[in-house]
N, C-alpha and C positions, 0 to 999 in steps of 0.2 A: 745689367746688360753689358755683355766683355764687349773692349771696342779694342782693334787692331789695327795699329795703322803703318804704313807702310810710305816711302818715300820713290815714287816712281819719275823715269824719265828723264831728262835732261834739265828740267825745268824745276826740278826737284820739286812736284806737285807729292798731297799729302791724300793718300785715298784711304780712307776708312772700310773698316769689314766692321759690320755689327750684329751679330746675333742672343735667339733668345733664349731660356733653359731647353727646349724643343730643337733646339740648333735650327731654326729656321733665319737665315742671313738676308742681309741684304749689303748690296756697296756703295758707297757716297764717294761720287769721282773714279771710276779704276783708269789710274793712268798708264798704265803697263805697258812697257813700249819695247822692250828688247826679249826677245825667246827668255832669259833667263829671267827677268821680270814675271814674267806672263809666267814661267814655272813655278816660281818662287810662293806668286797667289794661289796656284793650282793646288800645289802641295800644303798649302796652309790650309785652303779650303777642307782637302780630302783626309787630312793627317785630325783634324777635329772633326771630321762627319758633318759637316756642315751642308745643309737645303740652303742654294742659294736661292734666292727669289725672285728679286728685282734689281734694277742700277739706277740709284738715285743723282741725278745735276745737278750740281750749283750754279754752273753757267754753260754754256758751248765753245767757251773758247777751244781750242784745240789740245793745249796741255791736258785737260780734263778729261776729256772725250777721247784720248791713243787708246784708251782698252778696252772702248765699249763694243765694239767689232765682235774682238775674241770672245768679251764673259757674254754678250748675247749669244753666239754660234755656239760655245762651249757648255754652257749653263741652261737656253732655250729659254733666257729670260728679255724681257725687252724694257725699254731704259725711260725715265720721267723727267720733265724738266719745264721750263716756263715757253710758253709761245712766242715772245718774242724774242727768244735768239736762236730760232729758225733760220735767222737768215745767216749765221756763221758757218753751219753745217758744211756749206757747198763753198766757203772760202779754207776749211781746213789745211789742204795741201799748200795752198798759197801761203799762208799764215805758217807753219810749220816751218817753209822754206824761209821764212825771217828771219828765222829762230836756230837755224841750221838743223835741221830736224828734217827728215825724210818720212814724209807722211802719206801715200798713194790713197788709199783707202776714205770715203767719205762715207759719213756713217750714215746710218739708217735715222730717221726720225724719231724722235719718243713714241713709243707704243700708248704713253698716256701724258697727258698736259695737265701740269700743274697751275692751281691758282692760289692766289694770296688768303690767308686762312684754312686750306684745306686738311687733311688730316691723312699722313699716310699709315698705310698697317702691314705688318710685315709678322705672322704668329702675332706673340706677344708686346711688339713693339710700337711704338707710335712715336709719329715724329709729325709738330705741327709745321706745316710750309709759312716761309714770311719770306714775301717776294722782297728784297731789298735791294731797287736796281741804284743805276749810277757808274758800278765797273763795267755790267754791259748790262741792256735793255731786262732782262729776262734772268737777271740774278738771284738766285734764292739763300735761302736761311733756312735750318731744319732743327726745330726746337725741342727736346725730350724735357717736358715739365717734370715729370716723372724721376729723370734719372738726373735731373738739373743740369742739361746741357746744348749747347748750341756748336752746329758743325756751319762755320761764318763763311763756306768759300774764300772767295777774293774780297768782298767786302772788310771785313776786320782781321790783321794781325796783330802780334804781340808787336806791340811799341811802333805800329804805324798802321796805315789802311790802304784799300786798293786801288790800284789807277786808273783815272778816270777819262785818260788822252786818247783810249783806245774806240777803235772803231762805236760807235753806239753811247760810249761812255759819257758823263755828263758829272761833274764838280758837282755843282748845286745839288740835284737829287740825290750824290752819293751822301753827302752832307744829313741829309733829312733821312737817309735808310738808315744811316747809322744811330742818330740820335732815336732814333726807332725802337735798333736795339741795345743802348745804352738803358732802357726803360725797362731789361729785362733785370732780376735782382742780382744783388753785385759778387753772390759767390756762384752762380753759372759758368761751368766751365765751358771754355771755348775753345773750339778746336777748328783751326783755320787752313785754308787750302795749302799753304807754303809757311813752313816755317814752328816755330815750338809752340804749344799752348799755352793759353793765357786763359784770365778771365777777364767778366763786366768789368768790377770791381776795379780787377788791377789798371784795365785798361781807363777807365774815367779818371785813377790815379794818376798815370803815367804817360797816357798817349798824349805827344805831340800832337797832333791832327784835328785830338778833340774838344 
């Protein structure tokens, strides 16, 4: 499974494109925030023949969610995520403007709601959901047993984890989603919303946090 990832926005969030031999895609996070962002995925999409398919969340915060606007209008695909961080949706612009980020645009709802264990399919791909809240209410995890890998959001980075101060967040339960998936095996690689990848492994090593 080729996986490309890409560094979008100001926030320098980490969006994945993953497709299968069929070039059936799907994207995890499209953060695309400025016209030459938002080209840059276009031409990548179009330059490999890629079927996009779906946009998969890790969470709602608003760094995640700048390009799901465009790859739904663009693509006629509609985006998945956990229920409860529905309620960030319609603080986007607010939150944006924290950030110095210029965000008019409030996105549309997931077209489908994810739950803990469910199994998403995209062609040949599969990706199992592990809701892992704590950074916000409605945090996911998206597990390839298959290709032995994990796309962690804001939950798990290389050499630290995510924060828990923010609206919905919560210390303790982030505590518990993590050791969660510390239980996955230690050569999974990990690939996190900001920042370089890591693994299990390295991280039970290495992480401060854990």
């Amino acid at each position: 499974m080729p996986i490309q990832s890409f560094c979008f926005n100001p926030i320098q969030v980490n969006s994945y494109l993953l497709w299968d031999d069929d070039l059936n895609a799907l994207i995890i996070d499209p953060g695309c925030y400025t016209d030459k962002e938002k080209s840059t995925l276009q031409e990548f999409i179009q330059n490999n023949k890629l079927v996009l398919r779906t946009i998969l969340n890790t969470h709602l915060h608003f760094d995640h969610i700048l390009g799901n606007n465009f790859v739904e209008k663009t693509y006629s695909v509609g985006s998945q995520a956990h229920k409860d961080d529905l309620f960030l949706l319609n603080q986007l612009p607010l939150h944006a403007r924290l950030f110095g980020v210029t965000a008019q645009e409030i996105c549309e709802p997931p077209a489908t709601l994810l739950e803990d264990g469910a199994t998403v399919h995209c062609g040949n791909i599969s990706l199992r959901v592990v809701h892992a809240p704590g950074h916000s209410p409605g945090s996911l995890a998206y597990y390839s047993e298959n290709e032995n890998c994990l796309f962690s959001g804001d939950v798990l980075f290389k050499g630290s984890v995510g924060r828990s101060d923010l609206q919905g967040g919560n210390g303790t339960i982030l505590a518990s989603s993590l050791q969660h998936l510390m239980k996955l095996p230690d050569d999974t690689k990990v690939y996190p919303g900001h920042g370089p990848q890591t693994s299990i492994g390295y991280e039970k090593a290495h992480n401060p946090f854990l």
